[in-house]
VEXDREN-642085 format. One record per residue: residue number from 1; residue in one letter; x, y, z of N, C-alpha, C in turn. Coordinates in Angstrom, 1 decimal. Example, Ala and Ser with C-alpha at 12.3 -4.5 7.8 and 13.67 -1.06 7.14 Angstrom:
BEGIN
   resi   resn       nx       ny       nz      cax      cay      caz       cx       cy       cz
      1      a     13.2     -5.7      7.8     12.3     -4.5      7.8     13.2     -3.3      7.8
      2      s     12.8     -2.2      7.1     13.7     -1.1      7.1     12.9      0.0      7.9
END
This chain:
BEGIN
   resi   resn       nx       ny       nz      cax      cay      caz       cx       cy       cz
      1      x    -20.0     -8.0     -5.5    -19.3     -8.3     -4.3    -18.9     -7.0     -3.6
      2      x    -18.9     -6.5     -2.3    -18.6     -5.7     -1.3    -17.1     -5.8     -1.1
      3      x    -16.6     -4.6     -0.7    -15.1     -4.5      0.1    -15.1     -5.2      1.1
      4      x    -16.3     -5.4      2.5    -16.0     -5.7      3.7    -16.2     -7.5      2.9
      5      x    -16.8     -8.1      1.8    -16.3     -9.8      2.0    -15.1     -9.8      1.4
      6      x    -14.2     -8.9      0.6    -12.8     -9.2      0.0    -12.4     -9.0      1.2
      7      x    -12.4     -8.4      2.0    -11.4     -7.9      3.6    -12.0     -9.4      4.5
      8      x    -12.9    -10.0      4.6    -13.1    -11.1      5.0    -12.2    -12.2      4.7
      9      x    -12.0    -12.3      3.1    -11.4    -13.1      2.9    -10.0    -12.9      2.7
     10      x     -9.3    -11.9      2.8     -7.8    -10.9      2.6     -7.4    -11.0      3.9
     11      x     -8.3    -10.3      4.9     -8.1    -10.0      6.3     -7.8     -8.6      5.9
     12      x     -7.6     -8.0      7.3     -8.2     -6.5      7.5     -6.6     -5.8      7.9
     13      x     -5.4     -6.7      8.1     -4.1     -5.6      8.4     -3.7     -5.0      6.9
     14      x     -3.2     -3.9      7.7     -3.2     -2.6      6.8     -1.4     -2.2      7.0
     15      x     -0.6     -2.1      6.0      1.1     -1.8      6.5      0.5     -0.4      6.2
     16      x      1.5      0.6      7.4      1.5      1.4      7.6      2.8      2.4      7.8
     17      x      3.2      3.4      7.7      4.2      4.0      7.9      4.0      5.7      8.4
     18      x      5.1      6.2      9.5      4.4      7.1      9.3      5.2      8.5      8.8
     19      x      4.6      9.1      8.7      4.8     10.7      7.9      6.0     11.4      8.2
     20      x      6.6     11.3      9.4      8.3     11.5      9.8      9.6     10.5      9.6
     21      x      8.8      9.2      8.8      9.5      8.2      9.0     10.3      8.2      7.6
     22      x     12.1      8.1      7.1     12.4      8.5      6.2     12.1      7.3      5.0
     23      x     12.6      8.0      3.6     11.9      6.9      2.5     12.5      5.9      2.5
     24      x     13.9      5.6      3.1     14.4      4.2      3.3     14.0      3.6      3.7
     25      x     13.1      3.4      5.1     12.7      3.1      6.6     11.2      2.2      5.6
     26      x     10.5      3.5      5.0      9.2      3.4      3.6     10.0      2.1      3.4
     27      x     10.8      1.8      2.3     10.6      1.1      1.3     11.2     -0.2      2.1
     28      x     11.9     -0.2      3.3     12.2     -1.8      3.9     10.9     -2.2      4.1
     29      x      9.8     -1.3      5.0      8.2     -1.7      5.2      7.8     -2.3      3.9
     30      x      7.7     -2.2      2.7      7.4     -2.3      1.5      7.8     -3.7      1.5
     31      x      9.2     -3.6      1.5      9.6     -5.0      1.5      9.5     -6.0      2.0
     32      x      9.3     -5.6      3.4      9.0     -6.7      5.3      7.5     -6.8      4.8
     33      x      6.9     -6.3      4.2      5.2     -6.9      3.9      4.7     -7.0      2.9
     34      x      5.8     -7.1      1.6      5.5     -7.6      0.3      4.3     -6.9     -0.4
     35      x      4.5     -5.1     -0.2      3.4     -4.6     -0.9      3.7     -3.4     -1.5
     36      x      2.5     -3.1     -2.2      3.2     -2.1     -3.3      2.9     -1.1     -2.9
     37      x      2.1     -0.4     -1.5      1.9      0.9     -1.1      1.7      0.7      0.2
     38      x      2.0      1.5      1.2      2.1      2.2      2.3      0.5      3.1      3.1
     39      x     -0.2      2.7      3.9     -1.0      4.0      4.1      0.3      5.0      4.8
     40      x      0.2      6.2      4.8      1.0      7.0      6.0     -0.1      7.9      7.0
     41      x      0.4      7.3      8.4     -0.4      7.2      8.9      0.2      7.4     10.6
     42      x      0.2      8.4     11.2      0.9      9.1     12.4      0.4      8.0     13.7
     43      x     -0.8      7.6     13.9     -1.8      6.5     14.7     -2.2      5.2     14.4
     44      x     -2.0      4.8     13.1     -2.4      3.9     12.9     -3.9      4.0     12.6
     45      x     -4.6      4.7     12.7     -6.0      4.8     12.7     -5.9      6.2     10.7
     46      x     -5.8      7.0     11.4     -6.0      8.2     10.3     -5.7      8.2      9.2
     47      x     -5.9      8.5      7.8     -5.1      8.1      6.5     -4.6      9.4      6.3
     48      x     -3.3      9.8      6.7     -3.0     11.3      6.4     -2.3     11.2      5.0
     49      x     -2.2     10.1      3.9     -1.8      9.4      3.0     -1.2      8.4      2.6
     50      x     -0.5      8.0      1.1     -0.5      7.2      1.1      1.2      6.9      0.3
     51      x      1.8      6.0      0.3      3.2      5.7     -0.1      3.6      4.5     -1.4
     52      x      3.3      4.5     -2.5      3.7      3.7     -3.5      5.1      3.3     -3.9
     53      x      4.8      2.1     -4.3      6.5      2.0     -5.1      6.6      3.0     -5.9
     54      x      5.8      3.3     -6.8      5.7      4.4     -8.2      6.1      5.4     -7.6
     55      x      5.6      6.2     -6.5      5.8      7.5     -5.8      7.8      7.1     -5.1
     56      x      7.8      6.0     -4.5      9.3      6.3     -4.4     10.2      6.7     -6.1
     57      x      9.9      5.4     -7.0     10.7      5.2     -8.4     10.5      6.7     -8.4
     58      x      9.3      7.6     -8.7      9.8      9.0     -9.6     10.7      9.7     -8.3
     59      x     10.4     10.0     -6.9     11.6     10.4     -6.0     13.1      9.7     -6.3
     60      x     13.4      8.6     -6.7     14.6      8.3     -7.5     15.3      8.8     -8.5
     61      x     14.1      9.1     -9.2     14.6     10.2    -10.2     15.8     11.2    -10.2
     62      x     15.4     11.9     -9.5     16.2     12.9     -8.3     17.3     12.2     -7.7
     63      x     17.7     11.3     -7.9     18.7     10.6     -7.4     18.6      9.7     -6.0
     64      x     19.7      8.8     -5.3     19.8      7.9     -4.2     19.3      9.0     -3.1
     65      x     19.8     10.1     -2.8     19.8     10.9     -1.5     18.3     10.9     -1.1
     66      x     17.2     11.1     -2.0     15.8     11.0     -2.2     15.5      9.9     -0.5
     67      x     16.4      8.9     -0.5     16.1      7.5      0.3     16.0      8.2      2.2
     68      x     17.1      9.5      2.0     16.8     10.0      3.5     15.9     11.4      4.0
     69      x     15.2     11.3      2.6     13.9     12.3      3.0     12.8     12.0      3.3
     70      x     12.1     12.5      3.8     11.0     12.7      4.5     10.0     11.6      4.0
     71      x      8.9     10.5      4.2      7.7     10.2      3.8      6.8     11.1      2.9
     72      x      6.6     12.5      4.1      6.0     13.4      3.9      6.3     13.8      2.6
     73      x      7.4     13.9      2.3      7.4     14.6      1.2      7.6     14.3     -0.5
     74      x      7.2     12.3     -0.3      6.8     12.0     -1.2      5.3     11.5     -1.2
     75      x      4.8     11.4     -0.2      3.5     11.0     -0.3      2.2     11.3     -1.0
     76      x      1.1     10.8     -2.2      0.4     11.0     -2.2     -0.9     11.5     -1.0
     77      x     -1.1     13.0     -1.3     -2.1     13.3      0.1     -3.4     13.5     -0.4
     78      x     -3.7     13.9     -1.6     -5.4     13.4     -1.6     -5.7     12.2     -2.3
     79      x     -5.9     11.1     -1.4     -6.1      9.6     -1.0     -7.6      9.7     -0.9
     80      x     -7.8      8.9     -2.5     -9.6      8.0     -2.2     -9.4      6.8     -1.1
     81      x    -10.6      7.1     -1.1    -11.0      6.1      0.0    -11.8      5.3     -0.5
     82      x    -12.4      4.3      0.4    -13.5      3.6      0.2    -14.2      2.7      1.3
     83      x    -15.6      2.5      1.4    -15.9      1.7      2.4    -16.2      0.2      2.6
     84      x    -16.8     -0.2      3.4    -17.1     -1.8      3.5    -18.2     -2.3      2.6
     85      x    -18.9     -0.8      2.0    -20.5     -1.0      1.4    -19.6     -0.9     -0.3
     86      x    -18.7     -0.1     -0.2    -18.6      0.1     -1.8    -18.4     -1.3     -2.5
     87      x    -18.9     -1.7     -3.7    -19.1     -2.5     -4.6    -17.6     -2.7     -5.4
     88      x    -17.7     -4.0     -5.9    -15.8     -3.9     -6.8    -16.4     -3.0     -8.4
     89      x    -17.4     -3.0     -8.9    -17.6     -2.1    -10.0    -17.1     -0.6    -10.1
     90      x    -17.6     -0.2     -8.3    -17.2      1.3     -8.2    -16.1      1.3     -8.0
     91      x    -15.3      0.2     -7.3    -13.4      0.4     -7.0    -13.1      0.3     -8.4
     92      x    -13.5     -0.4     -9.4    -12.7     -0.7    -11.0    -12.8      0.8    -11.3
     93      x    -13.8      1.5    -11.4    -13.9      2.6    -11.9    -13.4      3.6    -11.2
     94      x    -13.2      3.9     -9.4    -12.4      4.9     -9.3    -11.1      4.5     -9.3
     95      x    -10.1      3.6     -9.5     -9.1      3.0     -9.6     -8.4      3.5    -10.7
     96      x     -9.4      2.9    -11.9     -9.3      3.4    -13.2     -9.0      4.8    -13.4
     97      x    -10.1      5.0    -13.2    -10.2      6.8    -13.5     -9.2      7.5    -13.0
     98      x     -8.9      7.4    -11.3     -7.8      7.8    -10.7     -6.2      7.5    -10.9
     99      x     -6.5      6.6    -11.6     -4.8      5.6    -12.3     -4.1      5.2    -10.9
    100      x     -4.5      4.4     -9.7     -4.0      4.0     -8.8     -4.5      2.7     -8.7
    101      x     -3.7      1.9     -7.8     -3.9      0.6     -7.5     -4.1      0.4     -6.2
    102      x     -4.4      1.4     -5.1     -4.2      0.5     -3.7     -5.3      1.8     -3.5
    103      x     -6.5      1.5     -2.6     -7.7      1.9     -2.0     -7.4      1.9     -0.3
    104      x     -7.3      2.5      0.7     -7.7      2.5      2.1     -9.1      2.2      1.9
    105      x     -9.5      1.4      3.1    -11.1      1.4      4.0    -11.4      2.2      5.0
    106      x    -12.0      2.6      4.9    -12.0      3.6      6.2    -13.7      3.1      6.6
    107      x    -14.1      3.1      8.1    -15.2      3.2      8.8    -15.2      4.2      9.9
    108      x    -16.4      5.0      9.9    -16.5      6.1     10.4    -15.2      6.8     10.8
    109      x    -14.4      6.9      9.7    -13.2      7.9      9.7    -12.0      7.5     10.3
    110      x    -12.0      6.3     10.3    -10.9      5.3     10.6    -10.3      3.9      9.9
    111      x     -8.9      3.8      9.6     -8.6      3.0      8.8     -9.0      1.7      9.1
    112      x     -9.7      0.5      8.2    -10.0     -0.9      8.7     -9.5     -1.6      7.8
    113      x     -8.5     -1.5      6.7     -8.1     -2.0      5.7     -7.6     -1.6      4.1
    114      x     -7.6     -2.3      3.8     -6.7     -1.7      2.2     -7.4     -2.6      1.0
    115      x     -7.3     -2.2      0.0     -7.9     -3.1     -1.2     -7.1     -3.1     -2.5
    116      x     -6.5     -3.8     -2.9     -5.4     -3.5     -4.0     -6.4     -3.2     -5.2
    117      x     -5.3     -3.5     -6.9     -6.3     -3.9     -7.9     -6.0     -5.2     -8.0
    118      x     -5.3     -6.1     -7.2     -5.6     -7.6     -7.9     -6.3     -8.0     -6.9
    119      x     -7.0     -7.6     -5.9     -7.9     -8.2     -5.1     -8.9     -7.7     -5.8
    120      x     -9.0     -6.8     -6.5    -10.6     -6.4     -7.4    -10.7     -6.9     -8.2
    121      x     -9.6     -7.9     -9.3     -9.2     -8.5    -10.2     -9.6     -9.8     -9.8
    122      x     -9.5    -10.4     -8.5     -9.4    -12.2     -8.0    -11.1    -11.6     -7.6
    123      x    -11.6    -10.8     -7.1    -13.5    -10.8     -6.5    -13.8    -10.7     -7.8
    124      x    -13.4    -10.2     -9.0    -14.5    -10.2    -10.6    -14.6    -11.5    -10.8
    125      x    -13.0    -12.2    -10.8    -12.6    -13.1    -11.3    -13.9    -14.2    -10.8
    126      x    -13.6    -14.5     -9.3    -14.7    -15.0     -8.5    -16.0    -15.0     -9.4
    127      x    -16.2    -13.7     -9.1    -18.0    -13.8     -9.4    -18.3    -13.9    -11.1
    128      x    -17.5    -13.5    -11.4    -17.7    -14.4    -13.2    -17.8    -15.9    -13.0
    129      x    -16.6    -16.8    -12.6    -16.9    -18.2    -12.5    -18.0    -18.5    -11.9
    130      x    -18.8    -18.0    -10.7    -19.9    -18.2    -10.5    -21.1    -17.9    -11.5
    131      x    -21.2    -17.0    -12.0    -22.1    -17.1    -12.5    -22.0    -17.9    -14.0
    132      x    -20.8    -18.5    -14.1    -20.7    -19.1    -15.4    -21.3    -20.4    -14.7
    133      x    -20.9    -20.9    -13.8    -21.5    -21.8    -13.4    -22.8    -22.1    -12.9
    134      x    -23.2    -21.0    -13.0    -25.3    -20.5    -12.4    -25.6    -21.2    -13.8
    135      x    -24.9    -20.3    -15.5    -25.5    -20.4    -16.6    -25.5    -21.9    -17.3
    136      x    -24.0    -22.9    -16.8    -24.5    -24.2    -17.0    -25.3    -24.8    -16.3
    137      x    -25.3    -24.5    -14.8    -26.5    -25.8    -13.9    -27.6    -25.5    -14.9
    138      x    -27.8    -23.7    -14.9    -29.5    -23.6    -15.8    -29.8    -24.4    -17.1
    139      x    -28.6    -24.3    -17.9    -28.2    -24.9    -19.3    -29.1    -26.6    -19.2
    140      x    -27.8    -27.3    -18.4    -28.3    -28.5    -17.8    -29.6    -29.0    -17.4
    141      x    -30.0    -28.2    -16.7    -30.7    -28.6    -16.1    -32.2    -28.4    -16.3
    142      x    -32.3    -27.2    -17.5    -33.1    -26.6    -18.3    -33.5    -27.8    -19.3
    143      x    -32.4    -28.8    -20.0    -33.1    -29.1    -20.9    -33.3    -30.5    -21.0
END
C-alpha cells in the first residue's frame, strides 16, 4: 500500500503550528486536533519542522516556564519526510530506525499531508486481512 491511498482514506489536513508561536499556543493545537505532533510550519506549505508530545514532555523537564518559549526552540528540525509513492514497508522501517511516529508528505517540496504509526499500523493491518482472505477463497476454492 502507498502513502497517497492512506491519505485517501485519512484525508490530507495537516495541524500545523508555527515557529514563533509559544509552546502553550503548541500544545492547545495538540489538543483542538487530537494529535500527537505538530508540523512547524511559517506558510502552511514548508516543513521547517516538527512538534511532538515527547519533544514538549522532555522541555517539561526543565520545568512549567518551558510552556512560554519559543516552538522553535523545541522543535525537531531534521524532519524525514515522505512521499505519495513511498510504500508502508519503507515508513515501518524509517520510523523504526528513526524512533518517531509522525512522517510529513511532501510533493514537490510542499506539505500535502502527515502519516502517523497507527495509520501504518491500520494499512498493514488492512492488507494482511486481505490477503488472508485471497489464501482462503484459493484454499476453498482450490479444492
Amino acid at each position: 500500500m502507498l502513502v497517497d491511498q492512506i491519505l485517501e482514506a485519512k484525508g490530507r489536513a495537516v495541524a500545523t503550528v508555527a515557529p514563533d508561536a509559544t509552546v502553550a499556543e503548541a500544545v492547545a493545537e495538540l489538543a483542538t486536533h487530537n494529535v500527537g505532533a505538530l508540523v512547524v510550519s511559517s506558510d502552511g506549505r514548508s516543513v521547517e519542522g516538527i512538534l511532538s508530545e515527547r519533544d514538549v514532555v522532555r522541555g517539561l523537564s526543565e520545568g512549567a516556564e518551558v510552556l512560554q518559549r519559543r516552538v522553535r526552540d523545541l522543535m525537531a528540525t531534521d524532519v524525514s519526510t515522505c512521499t505519495g509513492r513511498s510504500g508502508v514497508e519503507e515508513l515501518m522501517t524509517t520510523m523504526t530506525t528513526g524512533r518517531f511516529r509522525h512522517l510529513p508528505v511532501v510533493a514537490d517540496g510542499e506539505l500535502c499531508g502527515i502519516i502517523s504509526i497507527g495509520d501504518v499500523v491500520k494499512a498493514r493491518i488492512d492488507e494482511l486481512a486481505t490477503e488472508a482472505q485471497q489464501l482462503v477463497g484459493y484454499i476453498r476454492d482450490g479444492r
